[in-house]
OpenMM code with the backbone's topology and positions (N, CA, C; nanometers):
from openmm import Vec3, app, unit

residues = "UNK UNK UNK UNK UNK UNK UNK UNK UNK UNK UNK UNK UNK UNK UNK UNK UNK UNK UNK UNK UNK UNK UNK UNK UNK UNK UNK UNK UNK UNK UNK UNK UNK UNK UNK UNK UNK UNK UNK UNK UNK UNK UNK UNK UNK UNK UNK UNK".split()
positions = [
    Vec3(0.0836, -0.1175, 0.0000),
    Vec3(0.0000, 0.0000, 0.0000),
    Vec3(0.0892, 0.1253, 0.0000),
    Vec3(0.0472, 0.2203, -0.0689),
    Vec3(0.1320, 0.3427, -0.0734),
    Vec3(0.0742, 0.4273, 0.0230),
    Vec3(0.1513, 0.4897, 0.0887),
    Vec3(0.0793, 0.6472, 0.1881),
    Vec3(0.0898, 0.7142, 0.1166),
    Vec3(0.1729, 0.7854, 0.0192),
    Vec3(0.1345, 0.8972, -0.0753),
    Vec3(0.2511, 0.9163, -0.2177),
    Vec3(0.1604, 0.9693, -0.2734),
    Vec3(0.1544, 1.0015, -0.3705),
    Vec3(0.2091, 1.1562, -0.4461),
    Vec3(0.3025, 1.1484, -0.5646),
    Vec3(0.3436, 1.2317, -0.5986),
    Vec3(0.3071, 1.2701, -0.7234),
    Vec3(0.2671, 1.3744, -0.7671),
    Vec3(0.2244, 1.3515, -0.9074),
    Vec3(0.2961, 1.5160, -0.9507),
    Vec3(0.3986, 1.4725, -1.1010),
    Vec3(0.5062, 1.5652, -1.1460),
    Vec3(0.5131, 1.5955, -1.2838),
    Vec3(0.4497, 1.7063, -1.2888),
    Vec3(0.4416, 1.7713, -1.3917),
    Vec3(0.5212, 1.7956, -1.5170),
    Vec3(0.5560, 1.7052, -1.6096),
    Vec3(0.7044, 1.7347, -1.6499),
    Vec3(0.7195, 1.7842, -1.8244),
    Vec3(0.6218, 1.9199, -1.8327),
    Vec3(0.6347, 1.9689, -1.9305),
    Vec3(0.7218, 2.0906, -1.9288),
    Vec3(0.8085, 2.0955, -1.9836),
    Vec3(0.9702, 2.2022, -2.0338),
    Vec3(1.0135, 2.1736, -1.8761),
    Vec3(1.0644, 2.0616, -1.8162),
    Vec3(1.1130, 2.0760, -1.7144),
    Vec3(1.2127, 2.0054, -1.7004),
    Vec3(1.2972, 1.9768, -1.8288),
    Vec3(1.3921, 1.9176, -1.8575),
    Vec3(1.5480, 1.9379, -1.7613),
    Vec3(1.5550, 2.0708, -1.7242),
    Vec3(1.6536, 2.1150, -1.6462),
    Vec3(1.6790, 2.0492, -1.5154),
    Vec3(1.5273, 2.0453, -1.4303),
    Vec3(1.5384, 2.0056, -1.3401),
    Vec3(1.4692, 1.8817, -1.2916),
    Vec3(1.4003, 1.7934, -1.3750),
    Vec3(1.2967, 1.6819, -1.3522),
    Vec3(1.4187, 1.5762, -1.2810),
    Vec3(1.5529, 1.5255, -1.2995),
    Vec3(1.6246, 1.4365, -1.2810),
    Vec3(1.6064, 1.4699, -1.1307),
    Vec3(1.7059, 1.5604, -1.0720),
    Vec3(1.6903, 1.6719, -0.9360),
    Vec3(1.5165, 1.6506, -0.8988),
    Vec3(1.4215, 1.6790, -0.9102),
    Vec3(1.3079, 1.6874, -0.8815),
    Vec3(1.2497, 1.5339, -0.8115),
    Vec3(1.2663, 1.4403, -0.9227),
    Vec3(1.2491, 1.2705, -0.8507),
    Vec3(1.3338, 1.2161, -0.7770),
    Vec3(1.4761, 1.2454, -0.7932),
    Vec3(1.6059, 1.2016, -0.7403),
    Vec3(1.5909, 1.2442, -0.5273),
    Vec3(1.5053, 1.3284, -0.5724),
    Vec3(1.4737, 1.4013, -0.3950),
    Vec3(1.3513, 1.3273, -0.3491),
    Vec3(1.2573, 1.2879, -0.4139),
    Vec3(1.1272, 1.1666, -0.3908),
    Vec3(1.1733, 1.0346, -0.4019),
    Vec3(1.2706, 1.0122, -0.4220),
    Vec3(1.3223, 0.8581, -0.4238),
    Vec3(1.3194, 0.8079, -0.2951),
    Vec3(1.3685, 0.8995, -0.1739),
    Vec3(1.4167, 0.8401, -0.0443),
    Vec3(1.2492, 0.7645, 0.0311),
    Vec3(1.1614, 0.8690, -0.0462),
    Vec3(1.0130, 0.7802, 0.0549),
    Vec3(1.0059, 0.6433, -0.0144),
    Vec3(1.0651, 0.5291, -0.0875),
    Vec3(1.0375, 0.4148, -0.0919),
    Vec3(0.9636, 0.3801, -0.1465),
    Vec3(0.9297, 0.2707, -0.0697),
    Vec3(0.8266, 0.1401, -0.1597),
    Vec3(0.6698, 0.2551, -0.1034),
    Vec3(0.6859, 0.2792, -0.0045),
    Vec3(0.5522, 0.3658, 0.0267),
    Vec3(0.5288, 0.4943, -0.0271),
    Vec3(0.6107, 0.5479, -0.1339),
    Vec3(0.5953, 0.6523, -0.1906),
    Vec3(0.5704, 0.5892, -0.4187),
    Vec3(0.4511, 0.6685, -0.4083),
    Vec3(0.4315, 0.6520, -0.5608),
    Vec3(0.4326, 0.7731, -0.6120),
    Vec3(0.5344, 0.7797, -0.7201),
    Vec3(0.5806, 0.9196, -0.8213),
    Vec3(0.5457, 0.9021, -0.9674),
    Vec3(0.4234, 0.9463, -0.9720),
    Vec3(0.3562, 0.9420, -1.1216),
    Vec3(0.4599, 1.1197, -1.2346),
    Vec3(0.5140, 1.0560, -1.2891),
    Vec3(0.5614, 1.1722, -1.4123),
    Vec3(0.4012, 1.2113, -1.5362),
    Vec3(0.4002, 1.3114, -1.5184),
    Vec3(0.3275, 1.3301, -1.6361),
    Vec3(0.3976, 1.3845, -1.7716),
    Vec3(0.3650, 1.3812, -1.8719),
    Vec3(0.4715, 1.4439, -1.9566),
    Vec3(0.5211, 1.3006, -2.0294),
    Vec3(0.4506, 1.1938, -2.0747),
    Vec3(0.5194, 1.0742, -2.0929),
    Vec3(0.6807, 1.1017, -2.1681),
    Vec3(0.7008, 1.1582, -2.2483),
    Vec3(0.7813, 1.1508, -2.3789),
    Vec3(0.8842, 1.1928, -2.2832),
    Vec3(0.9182, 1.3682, -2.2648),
    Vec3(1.0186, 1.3769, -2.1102),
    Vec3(1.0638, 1.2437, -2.0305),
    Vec3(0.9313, 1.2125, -1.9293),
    Vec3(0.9631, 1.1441, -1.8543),
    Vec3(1.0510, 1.0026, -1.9019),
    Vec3(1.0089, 0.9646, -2.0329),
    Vec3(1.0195, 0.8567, -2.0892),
    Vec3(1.2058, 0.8329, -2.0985),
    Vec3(1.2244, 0.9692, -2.1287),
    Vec3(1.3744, 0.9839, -2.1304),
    Vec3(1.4947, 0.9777, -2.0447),
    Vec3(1.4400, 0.9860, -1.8962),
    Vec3(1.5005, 0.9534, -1.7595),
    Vec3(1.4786, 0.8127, -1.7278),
    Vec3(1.3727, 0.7629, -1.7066),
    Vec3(1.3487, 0.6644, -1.6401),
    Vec3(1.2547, 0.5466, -1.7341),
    Vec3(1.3039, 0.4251, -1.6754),
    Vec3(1.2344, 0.3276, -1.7509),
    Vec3(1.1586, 0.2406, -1.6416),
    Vec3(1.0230, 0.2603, -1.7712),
    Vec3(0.9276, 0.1920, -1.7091),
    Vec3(0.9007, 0.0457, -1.7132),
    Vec3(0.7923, 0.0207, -1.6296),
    Vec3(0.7684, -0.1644, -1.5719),
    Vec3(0.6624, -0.1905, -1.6777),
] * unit.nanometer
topology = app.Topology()
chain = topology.addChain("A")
for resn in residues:
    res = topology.addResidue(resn, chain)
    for name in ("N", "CA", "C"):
        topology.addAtom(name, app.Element.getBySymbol(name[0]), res)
């Protein structure tokens, strides 16, 4: 079960989106970080 939820906006936020999740990483398995912005997001991180 997640306690919360992040949801990240990631249109022209190329500068700082890496920095932005890299700081939401530490809440864990109990933290869920939805990227919006697929194509951006698509470019950092790979999905399940």
């Amino acid at each position: 079960m997640k306690y919360i939820t992040f949801a990240v906006p990631c249109y022209n936020s190329e500068d700082y989106l890496e920095r932005c999740v890299d700081s939401l990483l530490p809440g864990g398995e109990d933290a869920e970080i939805i990227l919006t912005g697929y194509r951006l997001a698509r470019k950092y991180y790979k999905f399940q």
